[in-house]
BATOR-508470 format. One line per 4 residues: number of its first residue (from 0); their letters; for each residue x, y, z of N, C-alpha, C. Coordinates in nm, 2 decimals. Layout:
residues N
NUM = A = X/Y/Z/X/Y/Z/X/Y/Z ~ ...
***
This chain:
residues 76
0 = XXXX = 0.08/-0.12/0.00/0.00/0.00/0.00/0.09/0.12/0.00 ~ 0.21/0.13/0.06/0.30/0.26/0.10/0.33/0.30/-0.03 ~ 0.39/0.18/-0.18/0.41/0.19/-0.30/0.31/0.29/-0.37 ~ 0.15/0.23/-0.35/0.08/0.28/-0.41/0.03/0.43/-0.36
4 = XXXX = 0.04/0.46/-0.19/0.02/0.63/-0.14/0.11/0.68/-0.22 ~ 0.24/0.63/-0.22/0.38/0.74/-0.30/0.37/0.79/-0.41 ~ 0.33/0.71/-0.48/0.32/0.69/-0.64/0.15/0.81/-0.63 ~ 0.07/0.77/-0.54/-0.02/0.86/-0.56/0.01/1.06/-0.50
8 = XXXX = 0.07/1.03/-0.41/0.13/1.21/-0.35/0.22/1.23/-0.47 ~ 0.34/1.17/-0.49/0.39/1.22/-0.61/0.33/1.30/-0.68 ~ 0.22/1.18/-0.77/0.18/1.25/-0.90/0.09/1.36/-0.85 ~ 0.00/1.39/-0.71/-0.04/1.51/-0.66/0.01/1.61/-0.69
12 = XXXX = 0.13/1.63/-0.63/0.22/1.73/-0.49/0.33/1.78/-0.60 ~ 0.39/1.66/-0.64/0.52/1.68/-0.73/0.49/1.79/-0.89 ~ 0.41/1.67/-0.91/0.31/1.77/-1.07/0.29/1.92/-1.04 ~ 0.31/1.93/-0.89/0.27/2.09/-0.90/0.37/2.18/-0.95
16 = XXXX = 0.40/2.27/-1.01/0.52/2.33/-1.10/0.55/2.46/-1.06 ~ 0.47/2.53/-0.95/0.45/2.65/-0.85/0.46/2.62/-0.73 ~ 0.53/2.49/-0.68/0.53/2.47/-0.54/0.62/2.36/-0.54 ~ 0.74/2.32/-0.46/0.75/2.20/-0.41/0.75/2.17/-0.25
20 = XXXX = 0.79/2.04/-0.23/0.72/1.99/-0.11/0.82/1.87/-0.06 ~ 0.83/1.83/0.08/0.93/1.81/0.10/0.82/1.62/0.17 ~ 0.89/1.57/0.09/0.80/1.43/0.11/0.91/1.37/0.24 ~ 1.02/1.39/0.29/1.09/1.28/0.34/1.05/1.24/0.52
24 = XXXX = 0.91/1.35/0.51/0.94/1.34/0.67/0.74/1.25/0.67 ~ 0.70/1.23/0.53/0.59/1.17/0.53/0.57/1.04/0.65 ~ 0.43/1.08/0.70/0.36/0.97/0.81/0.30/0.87/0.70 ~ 0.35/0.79/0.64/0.29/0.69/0.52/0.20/0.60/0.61
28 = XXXX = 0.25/0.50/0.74/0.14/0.48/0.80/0.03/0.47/0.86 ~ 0.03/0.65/0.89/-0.06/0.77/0.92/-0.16/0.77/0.81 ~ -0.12/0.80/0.68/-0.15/0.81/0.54/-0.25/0.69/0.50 ~ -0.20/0.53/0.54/-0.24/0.42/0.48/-0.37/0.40/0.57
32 = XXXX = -0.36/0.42/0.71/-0.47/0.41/0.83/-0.61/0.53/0.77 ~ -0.57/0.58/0.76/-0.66/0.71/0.69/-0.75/0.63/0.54 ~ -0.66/0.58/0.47/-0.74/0.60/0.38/-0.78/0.39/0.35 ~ -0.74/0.34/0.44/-0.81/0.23/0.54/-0.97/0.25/0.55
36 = XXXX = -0.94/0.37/0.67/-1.06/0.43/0.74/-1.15/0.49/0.62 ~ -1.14/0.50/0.50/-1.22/0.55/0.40/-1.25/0.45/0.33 ~ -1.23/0.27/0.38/-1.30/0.21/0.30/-1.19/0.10/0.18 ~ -1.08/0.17/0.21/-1.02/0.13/0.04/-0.89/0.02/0.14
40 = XXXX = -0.82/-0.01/0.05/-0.69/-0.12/0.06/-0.62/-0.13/-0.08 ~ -0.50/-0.18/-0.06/-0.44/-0.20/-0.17/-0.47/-0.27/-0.28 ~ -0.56/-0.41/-0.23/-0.64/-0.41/-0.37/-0.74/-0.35/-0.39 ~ -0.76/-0.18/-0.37/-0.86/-0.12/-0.43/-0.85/-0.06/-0.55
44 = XXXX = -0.92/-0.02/-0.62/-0.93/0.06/-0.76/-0.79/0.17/-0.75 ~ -0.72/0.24/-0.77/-0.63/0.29/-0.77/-0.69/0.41/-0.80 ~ -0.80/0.43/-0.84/-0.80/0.59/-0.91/-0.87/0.61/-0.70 ~ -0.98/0.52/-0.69/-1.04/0.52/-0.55/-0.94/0.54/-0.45
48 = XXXX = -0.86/0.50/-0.44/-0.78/0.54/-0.32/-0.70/0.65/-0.34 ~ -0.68/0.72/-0.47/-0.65/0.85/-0.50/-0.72/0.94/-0.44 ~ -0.91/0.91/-0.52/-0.98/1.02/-0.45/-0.98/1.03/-0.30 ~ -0.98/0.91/-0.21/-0.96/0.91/-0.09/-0.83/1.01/-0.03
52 = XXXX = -0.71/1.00/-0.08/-0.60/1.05/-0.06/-0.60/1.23/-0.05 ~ -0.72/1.27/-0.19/-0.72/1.39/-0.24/-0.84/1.45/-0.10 ~ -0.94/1.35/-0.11/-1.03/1.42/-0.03/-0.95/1.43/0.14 ~ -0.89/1.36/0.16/-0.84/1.36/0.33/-0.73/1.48/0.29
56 = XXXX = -0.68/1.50/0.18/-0.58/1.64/0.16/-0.63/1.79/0.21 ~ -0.78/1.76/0.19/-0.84/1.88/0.16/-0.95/1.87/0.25 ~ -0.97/1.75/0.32/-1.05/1.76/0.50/-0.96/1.79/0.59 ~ -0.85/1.72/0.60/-0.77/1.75/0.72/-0.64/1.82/0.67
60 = XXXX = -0.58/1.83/0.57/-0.47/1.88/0.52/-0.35/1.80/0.46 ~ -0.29/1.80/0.38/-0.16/1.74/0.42/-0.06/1.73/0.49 ~ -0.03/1.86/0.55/0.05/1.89/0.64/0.01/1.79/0.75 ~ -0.10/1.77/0.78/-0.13/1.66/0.86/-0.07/1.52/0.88
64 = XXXX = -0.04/1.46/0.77/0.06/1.37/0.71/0.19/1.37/0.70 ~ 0.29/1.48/0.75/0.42/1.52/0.74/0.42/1.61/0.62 ~ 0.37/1.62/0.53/0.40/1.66/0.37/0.43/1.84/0.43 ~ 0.57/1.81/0.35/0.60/2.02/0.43/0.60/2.09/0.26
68 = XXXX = 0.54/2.17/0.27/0.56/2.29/0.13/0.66/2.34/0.21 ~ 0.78/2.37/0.08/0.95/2.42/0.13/0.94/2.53/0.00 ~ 0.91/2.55/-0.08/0.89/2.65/-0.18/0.79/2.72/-0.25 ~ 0.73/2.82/-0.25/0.62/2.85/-0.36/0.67/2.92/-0.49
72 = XXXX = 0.68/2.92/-0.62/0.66/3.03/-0.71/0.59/3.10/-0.74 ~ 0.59/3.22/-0.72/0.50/3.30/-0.78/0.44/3.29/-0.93 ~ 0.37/3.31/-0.98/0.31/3.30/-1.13/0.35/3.44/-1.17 ~ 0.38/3.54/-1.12/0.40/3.67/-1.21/0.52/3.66/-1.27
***
């Protein structure tokens, strides 16, 4: 499951091109119990335990999870 959270924050967090983010101090544990608690497991659908991952981003935060924003770009 830890394979499949990474591979999913990656392609979140990383894709973002105005921000990076410092994954090394990630609670993946933390992360896997959570989205557990929403129902899913490793053999679930992959896109499903994305949206799980996205929606707990944006109920409780990611910061919540260890995930630290270390830079923003500005767009101007």
């Amino acid at each position: 499951m830890k394979t499949i959270l990474k591979q999913i924050v990656e392609e979140l967090l990383i894709g973002d091109a105005f921000t990076q983010y410092n994954l090394g101090d990630v609670d993946w544990k933390g992360l896997e119990r959570a989205v557990i608690e929403e129902g899913y497991n490793k053999n679930s659908n992959i896109d499903l335990i994305k949206e799980a991952v996205i929606d707990l981003f944006d109920s409780v935060g990611y910061e919540e999870f260890g995930v630290e924003e270390i830079e923003s770009y500005n767009q101007d």
